[in-house]
C-alpha positions in Angstrom: 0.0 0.0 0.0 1.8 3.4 -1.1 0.1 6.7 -0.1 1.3 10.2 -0.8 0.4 13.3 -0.5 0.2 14.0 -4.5 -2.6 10.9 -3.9 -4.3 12.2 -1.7 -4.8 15.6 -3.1 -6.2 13.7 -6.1 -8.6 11.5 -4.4 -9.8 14.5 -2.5 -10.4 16.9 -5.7 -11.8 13.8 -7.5 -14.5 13.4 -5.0 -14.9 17.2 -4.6 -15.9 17.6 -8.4 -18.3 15.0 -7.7 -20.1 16.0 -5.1 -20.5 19.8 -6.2 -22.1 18.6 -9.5 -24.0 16.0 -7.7 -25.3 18.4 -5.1 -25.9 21.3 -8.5 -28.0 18.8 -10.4 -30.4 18.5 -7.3 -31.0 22.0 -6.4 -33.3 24.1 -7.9 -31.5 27.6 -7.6 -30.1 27.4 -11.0 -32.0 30.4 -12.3 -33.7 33.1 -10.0 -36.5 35.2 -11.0 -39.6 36.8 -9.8 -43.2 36.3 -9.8 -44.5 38.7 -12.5 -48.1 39.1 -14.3 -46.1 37.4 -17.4 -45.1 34.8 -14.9 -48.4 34.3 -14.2 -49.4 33.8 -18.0 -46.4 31.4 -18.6 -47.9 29.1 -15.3 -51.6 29.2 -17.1 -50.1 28.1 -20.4 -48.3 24.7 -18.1 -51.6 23.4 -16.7 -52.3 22.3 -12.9 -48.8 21.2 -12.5 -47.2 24.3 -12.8 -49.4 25.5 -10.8 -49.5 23.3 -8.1 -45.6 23.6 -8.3 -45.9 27.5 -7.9 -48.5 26.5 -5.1 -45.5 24.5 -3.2 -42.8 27.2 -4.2 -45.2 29.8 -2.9 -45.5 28.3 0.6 -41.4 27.6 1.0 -40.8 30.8 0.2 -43.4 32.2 2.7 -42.0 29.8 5.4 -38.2 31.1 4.6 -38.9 34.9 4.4 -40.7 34.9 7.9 -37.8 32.7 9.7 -35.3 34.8 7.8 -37.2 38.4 8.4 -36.4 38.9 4.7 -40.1 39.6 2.5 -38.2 39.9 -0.6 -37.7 36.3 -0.4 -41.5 35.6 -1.1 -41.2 37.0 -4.9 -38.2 35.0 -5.6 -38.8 32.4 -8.3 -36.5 29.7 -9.0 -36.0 27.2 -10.9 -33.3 24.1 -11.3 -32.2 21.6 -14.0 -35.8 19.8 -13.6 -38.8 22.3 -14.4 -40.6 20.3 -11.4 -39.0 18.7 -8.4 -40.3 17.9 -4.3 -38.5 19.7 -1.8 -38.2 17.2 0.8 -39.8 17.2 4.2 -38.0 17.9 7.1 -34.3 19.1 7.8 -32.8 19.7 4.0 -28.6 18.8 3.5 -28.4 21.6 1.5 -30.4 25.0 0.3 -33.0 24.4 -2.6 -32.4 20.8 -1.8 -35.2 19.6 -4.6 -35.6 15.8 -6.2 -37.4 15.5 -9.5 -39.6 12.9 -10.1 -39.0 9.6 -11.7 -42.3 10.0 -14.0 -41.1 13.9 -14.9 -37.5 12.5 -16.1 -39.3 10.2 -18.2 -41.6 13.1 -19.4 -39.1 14.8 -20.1 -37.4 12.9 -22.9 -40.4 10.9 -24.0 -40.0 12.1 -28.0 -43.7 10.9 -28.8 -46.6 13.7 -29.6 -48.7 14.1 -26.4 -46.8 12.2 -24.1 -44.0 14.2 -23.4 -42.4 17.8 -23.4 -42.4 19.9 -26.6 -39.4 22.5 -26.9 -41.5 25.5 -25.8 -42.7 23.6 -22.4 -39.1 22.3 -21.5 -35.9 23.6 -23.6 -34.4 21.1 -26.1 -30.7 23.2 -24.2 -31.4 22.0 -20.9 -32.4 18.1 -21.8 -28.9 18.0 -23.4 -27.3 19.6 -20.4 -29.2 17.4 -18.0 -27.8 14.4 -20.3 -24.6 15.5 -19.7 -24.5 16.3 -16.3 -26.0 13.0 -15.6 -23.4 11.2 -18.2 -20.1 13.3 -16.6 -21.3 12.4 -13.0 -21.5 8.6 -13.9 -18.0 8.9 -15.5 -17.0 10.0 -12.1 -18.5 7.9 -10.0 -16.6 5.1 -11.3 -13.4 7.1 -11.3 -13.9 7.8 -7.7 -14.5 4.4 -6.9 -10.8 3.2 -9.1 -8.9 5.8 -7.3 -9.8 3.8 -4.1 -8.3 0.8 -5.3 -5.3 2.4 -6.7 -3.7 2.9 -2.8 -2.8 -1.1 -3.3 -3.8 -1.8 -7.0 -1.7 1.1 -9.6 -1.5 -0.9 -12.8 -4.5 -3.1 -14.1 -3.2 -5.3 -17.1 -1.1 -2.8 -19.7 -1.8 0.5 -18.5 -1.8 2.4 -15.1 -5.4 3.0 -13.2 -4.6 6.5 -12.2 -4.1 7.1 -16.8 -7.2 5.6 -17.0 -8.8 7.6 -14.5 -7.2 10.8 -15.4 -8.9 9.9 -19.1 -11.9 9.4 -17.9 -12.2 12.7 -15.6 -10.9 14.7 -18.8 -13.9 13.2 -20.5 -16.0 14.0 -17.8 -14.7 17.9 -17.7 -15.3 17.8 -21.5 -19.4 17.1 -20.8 -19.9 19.3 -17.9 -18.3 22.0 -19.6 -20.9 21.3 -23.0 -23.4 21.0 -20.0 -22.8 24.3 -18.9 -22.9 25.8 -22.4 -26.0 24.1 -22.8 -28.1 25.5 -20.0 -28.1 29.5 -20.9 -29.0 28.0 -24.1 -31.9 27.1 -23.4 -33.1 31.1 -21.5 -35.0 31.4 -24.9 -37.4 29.4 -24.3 -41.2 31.1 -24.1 -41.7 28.6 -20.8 -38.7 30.0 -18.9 -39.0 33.4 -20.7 -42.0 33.8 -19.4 -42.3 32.0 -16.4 -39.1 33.1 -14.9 -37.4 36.0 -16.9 -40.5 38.6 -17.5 -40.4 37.9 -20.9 -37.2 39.9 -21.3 -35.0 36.7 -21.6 -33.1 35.3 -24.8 -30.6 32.6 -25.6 -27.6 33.2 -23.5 -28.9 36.4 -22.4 -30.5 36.7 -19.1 -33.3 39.3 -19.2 -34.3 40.5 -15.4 -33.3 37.0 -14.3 -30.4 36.0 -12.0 -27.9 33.3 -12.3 -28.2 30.9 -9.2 -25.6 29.1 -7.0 -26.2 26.0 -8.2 -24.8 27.2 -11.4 -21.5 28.1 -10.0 -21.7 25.1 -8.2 -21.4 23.4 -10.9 -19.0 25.5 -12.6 -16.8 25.2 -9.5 -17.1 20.9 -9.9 -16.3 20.9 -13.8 -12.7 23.1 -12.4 -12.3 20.4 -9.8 -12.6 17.6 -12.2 -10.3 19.5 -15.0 -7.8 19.6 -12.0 -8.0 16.1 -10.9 -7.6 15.1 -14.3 -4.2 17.0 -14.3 -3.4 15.6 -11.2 -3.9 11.7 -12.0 -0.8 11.5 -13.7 1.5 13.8 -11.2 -0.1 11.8 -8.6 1.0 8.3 -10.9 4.8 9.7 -10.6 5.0 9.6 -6.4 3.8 6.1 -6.2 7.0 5.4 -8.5 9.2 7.5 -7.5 12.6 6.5 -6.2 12.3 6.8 -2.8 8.8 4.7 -2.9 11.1 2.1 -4.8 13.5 2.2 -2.4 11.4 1.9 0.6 9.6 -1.7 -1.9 12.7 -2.7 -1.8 13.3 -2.7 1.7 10.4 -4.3 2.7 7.5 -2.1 3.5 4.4 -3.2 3.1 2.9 0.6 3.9 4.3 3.1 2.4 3.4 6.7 3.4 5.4 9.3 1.7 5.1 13.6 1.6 
C-alpha cells in the first residue's frame, strides 16, 4: 500500500468535483427570477402542474422569508435543471435541496406527440445539459471508486489506473463544460421566458433574471474535475518515485510518503 500526499490531493479533488455537480443537479436555484403578471401567464399556459408547483414554491418561500425576516424572499422564483421537483420534508442537506420525479424524467425525454415535453414547455438546451450532467457524473462515480483501489492496485493489465482515471475525468470535464454551455441555451425558451425571466429573456442572455448558486456550483465541480484530471498522472509519478522504490525494496508493506 503506497500513499502520498500528491494521492491524496487527487482523491480529494476527484470526489470534490463529484459532489458539487452531484449536489448542482439536485437543487433548484439554477436560475432566479420573480413572480410577475407574465409569470403568471407562462404558469396558465403549463396546466395544474405548474401551478400546483408554484403553489408548493409559494408556501417555502413564505416559510423562509418569515424565519429569515427577509419579505423579498416571497417574490423569488426559482427554478433548477428539472422544471418540477419535491422539496423534501423535514431538515434539508443543502439549500433548494429539490428531487425531481422519476415520472417527470421520463416526461421529459419521452420524443412521442402528447406524451412528453415539446421544446416551448421544456428547452431542447437544458435536456442535453441534463444528459450530460447526468453522463459526466457517472463517469466520475466510477473514477472515484478506481482511485480507491489504486492505494494497493496502480497498474490493471497494460496501462496504469490513475491514466485511465485521469482519461476518464478529462472526459467527464469535456461534458460538464458542453453542459454548462447548454443551460443558458436554453433562456429562450417562451416557458422559462415567461415563467421566470418577465419575458425579457433570450438565448444566452439573461433578461431580469439572475444566475443561481447552483450554477456556480457546478462551474466550481467541472474546475475540480479539469484539475483532478491533471493531477492523475503527477499523482501516478510519487507512487514510483525513487524513494517509494526504495522503501519496496526494503520491505514495506505501507508506504506513506510527503
Amino acid at each position: 500500500m503506497i500513499v502520498t500526499i500528491r494521492t491524496v490531493l487527487w482523491y480529494v479533488m476527484s470526489l470534490a468535483g463529484t459532489l458539487l455537480i452531484l449536489v448542482a443537479m439536485f437543487t433548484d436555484k439554477w436560475l432566479e427570477g420573480t413572480y410577475s403578471p407574465t409569470t403568471l401567464s407562462g404558469l396558465a399556459q403549463g396546466g395544474l402542474d405548474s401551478f400546483a408547483n408554484l403553489a408548493e414554491k409559494t408556501a417555502n418561500n413564505i416559510e423562509n422569508a418569515v424565519s429569515d425576516g427577509n419579505l423579498e424572499n416571497m417574490l423569488t422564483n426559482s427554478v433548477g435543471l428539472f422544471l418540477q421537483c419535491t422539496q423534501p420534508s423535514g431538515k434539508k442537506f443543502f439549500e433548494g435541496e429539490c428531487i425531481p420525479d422519476i415520472k417527470e424524467i421520463q416526461k421529459m425525454f419521452n420524443m412521442e406527440p402528447g406524451k412528453g415535453f415539446d421544446g416551448e414547455q421544456y428547452p431542447y438546451a437544458w435536456r442535453g445539459a441534463v444528459v450530460c450532467f447526468g453522463l459526466g457524473l457517472a463517469i466520475m462515480v466510477i473514477t472515484d471508486l478506481f482511485a480507491l483501489l489504486t492505494i494497493c492496485c496502480r497498474r490493471c493489465i497494460c496501462c496504469s489506473v490513475f491514466t485511465v482515471c485521469g482519461s476518464l475525468q478529462s472526459l467527464a470535464t469535456i461534458t460538464f463544460t458542453l453542459g454548462l454551455v447548454a443551460y443558458p441555451a436554453g433562456w429562450g425558451s417562451k416557458a422559462i421566458n415567461e415563467t421566470y425571466c418577465g419575458g425579457n429573456a433570450g438565448i444566452f442572455q439573461l433578461g431580469t433574471c439572475k444566475i443561481g448558486f447552483a450554477f456556480w456550483l457546478a462551474v466550481a465541480g467541472t474546475v475540480c474535475t479539469m484539475l483532478a484530471s491533471s493531477l492523475a498522472i503527477w499523482a501516478y509519478q510519487s507512487t514510483t518515485s525513487d524513494r517509494a522504490e526504495t522503501r519496496k525494496s526494503e520491505g514495506e508493506k505501507y508506504i506513506c510518503l510527503p
